[in-house]
TIDOGU-206423 format. One record per residue (C-alpha): residue in three letters; z negated, y negated, x. Coordinates in nm, 2 decimals, always signed. Layout:
<pt 'ala' <Z Y X>>;
...
END
This chain:
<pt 'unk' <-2.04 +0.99 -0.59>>;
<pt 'unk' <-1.87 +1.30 -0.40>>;
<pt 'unk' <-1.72 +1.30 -0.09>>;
<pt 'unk' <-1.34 +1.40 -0.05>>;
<pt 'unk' <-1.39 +1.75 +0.07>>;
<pt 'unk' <-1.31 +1.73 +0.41>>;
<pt 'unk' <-1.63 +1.58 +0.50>>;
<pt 'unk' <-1.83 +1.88 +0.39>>;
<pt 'unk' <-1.61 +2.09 +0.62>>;
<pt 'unk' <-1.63 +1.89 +0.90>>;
<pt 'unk' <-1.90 +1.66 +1.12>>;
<pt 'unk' <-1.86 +1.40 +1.33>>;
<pt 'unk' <-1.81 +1.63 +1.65>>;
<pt 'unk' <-1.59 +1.82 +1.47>>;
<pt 'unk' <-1.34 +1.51 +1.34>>;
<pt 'unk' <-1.39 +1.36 +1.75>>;
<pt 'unk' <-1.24 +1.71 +1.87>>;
<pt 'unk' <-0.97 +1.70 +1.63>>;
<pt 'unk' <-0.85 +1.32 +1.75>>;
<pt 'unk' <-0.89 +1.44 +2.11>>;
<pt 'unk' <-0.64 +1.76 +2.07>>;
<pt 'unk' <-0.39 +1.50 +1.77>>;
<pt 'unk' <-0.38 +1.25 +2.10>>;
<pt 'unk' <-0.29 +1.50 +2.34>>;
<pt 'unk' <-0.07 +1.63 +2.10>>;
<pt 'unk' <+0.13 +1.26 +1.97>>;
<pt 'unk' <-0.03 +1.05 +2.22>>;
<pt 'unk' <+0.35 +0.96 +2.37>>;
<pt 'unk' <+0.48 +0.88 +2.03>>;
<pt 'unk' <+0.17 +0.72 +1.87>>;
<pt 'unk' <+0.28 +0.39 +1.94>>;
<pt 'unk' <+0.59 +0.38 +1.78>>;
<pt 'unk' <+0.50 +0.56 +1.49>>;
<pt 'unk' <+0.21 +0.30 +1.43>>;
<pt 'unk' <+0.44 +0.04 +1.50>>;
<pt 'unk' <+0.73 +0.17 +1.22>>;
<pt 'unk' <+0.44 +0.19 +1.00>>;
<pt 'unk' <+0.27 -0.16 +1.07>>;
<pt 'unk' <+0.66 -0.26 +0.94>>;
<pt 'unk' <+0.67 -0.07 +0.65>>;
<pt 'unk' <+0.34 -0.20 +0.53>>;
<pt 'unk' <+0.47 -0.58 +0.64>>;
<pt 'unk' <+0.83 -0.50 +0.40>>;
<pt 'unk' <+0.56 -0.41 +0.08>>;
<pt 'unk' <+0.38 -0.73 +0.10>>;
<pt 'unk' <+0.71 -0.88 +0.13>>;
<pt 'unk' <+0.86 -0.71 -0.13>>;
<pt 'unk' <+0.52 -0.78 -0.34>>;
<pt 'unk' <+0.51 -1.18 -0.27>>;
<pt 'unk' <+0.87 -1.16 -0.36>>;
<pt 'unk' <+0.80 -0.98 -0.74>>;
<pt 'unk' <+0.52 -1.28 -0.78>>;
<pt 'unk' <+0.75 -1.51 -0.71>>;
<pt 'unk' <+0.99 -1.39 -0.88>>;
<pt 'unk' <+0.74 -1.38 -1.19>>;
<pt 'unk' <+0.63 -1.74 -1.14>>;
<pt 'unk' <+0.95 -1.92 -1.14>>;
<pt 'unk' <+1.06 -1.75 -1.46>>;
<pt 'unk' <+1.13 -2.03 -1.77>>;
<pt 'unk' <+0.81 -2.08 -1.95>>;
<pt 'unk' <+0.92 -1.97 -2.29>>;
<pt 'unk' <+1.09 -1.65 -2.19>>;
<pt 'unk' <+0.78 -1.42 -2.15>>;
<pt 'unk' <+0.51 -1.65 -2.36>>;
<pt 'unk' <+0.59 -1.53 -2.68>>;
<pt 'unk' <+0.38 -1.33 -2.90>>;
<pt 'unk' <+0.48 -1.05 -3.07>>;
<pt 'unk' <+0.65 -1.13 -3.43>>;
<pt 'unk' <+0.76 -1.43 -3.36>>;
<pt 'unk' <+1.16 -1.54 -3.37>>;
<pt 'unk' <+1.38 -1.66 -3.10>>;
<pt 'unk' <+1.30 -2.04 -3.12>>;
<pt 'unk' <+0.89 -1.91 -3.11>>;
<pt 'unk' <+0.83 -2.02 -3.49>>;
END
């Protein structure tokens, strides 16, 4: 399987060098912005559990019939 291409451009010196200078860089506002995403990613499974619930408590004849059939299912 091939690697995404930044691997072959890069080693593992390379990517280290690159965090070093992107910490120096964001280092102040790192935290927050991993904190806003941490959020974001607790709202989706939120929003996910709530679309399986959602799903579960429908009526059990409104999404169990096959195609063809009539309103009453016969």
């Amino acid at each position: 399987m091939p690697f995404p291409l930044i691997f072959g451009f890069f080693g593992t010196w390379d990517l280290a060098i690159i965090g070093f200078i992107a910490m120096l860089l964001f280092g102040n506002r790192l935290p927050t912005m991993m904190r806003s995403l941490g959020q974001g990613v607790q709202e989706f499974k939120k929003g996910v559990a709530g679309i399986e619930d959602d799903r579960d408590e429908q009526k059990p004849g409104d999404g169990n019939r096959k195609i063809g059939e009539g309103p009453q299912g016969a």
